[in-house]
N, C-alpha and C positions, 0 to 999 in steps of 0.2 A: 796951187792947182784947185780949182773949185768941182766939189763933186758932189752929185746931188743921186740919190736914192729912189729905184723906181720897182715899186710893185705890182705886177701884172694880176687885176683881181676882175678881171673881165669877162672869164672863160666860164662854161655852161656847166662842165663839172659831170657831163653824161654820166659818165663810167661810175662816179660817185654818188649820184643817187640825189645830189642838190650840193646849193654851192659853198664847195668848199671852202672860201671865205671866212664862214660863219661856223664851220666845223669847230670843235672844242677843245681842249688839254687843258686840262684843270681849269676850267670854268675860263678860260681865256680864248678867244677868236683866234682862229689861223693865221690870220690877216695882221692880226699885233703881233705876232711873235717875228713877222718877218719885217714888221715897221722896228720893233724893238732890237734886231738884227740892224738894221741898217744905219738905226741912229748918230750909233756913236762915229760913224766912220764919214757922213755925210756933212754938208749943209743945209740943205733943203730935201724935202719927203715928197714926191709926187706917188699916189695910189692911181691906176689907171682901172676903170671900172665900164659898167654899160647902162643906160640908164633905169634898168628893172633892178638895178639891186644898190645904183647910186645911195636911195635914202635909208639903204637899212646899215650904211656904214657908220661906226664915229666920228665923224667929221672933225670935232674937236681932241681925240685922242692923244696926240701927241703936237707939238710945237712944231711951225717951219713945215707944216701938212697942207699938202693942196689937191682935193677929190677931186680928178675927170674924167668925164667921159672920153669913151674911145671918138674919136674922129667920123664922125657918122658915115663919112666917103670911105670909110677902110674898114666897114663894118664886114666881119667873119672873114679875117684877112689874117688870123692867128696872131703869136705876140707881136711879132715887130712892127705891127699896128699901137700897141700903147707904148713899146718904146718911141715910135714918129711920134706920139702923141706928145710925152715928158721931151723931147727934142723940140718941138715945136713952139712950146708954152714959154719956155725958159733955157736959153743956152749957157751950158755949163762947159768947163774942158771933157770930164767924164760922166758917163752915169754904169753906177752899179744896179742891176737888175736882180730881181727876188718874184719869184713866181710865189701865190699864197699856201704851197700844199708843202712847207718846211719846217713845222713849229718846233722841229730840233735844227734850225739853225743858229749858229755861235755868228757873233762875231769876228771873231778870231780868222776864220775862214774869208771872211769879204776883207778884211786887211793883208791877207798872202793875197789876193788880187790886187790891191792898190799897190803893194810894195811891190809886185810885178809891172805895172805899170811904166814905160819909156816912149821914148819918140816915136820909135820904130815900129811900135804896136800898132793897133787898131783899137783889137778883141784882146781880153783875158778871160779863158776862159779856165776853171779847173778839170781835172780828169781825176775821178774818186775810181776803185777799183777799175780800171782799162777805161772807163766811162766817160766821154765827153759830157758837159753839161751845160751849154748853152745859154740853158736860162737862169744858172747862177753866173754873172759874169759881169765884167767893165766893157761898155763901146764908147768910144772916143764920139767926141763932136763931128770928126773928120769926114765919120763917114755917115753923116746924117742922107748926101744926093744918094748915098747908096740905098740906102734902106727904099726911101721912096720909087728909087730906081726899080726895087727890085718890088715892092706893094703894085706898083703898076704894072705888073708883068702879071703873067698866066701861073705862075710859081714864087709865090711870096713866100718859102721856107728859109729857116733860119741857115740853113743848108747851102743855099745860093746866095744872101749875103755871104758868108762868110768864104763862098770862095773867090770874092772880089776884096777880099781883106785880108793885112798882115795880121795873122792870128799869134798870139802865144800861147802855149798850154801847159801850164803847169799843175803836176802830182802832187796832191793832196795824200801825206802821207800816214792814211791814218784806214783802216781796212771798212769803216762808214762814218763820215764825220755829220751827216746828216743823211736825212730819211725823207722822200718823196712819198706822199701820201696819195696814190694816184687812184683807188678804190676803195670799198669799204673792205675790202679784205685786208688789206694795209692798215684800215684805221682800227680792226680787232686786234693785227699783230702788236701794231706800235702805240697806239695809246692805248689800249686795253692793259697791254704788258709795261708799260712805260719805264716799271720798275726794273724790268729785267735788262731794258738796252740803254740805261743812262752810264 
């Protein structure tokens, strides 16, 4: 099964004040903690980005890494624009998705998606307390005409793919096994305190 790795580092980051990408945890980029997340479980690393922040990334950071931009045609079309993106470049059976706002993502967590993975799927997606999470997740190749399907409509949410797809969801059984950094209010609790929720 060949499975390739994709990061969505495209997004404006509003809420955050600038983009999170380049946000910090011990002198490290957000954006590598979720390359370094995905490594071990992948073949190939696509980062999907937008051309204003293309060059302030590591291009060279890690091995089997390939920087793009989003699709110019699907431009402000949310993520499932840079997954059609890493779909589009290179067909894989799976790809695992990592949004940049995770620097406590393990591991460990993207392999309970792979080892869910079957024919019968689509989507893997986990649910952390009650919580669907979308954009930590496996989508099959299968459903690449969907995506597109669904970019070309008036409602390109992650939403309406997936209810044209065999979803699986599996409990993640752990009460936070990672931490969405969605504001700077998040980034005082969680990496200010880093020591207190490791």
């Amino acid at each position: 099964m060949k499975l390739a790795g994709v990061v969505l580092a495209g997004g404006k980051s509003r809420r955050f004040g600038s983009p999170k990408a380049f946000a910090k945890r011990e002198g490290k980029d957000f954006y590598q903690y979720s390359l370094d997340a995905l490594r071990p479980v992948v073949g190939e690393l696509f980062m999907i980005t937008n051309p204003e922040l293309y060059n302030h990334f590591d291009l060279h950071y890690t091995k089997n890494l390939t920087v793009l931009n989003d699709d110019p045609e699907l431009k402000k079309r949310g993520p499932l624009s840079g997954l059609w993106t890493a779909m589009n470049a290179k067909s894989f059976d799976w790809y695992i998705v990592l949004p940049v706002d995770v620097p406590f993502m393990e591991t460990r967590v993207l392999q309970q998606l792979v080892h869910n993975i079957d024919e019968d799927t689509d989507v893997v997606i986990p649910v952390v307390t009650g919580r669907k999470q979308p954009l930590v997740a496996a989508y099959s190749k299968q459903i690449k005409s969907h995506i597109k399907r669904v970019l070309d409509s008036d409602d390109y949410s992650v939403a309406r793919l997936l209810e044209m797809c065999q979803v699986k969801y599996i409990n993640i059984d752990e009460p936070q096994p990672f931490y969405n950094i969605n504001n700077s209010t998040d980034y005082q609790v969680y990496i200010y305190n880093d020591k207190d929720i490791k």
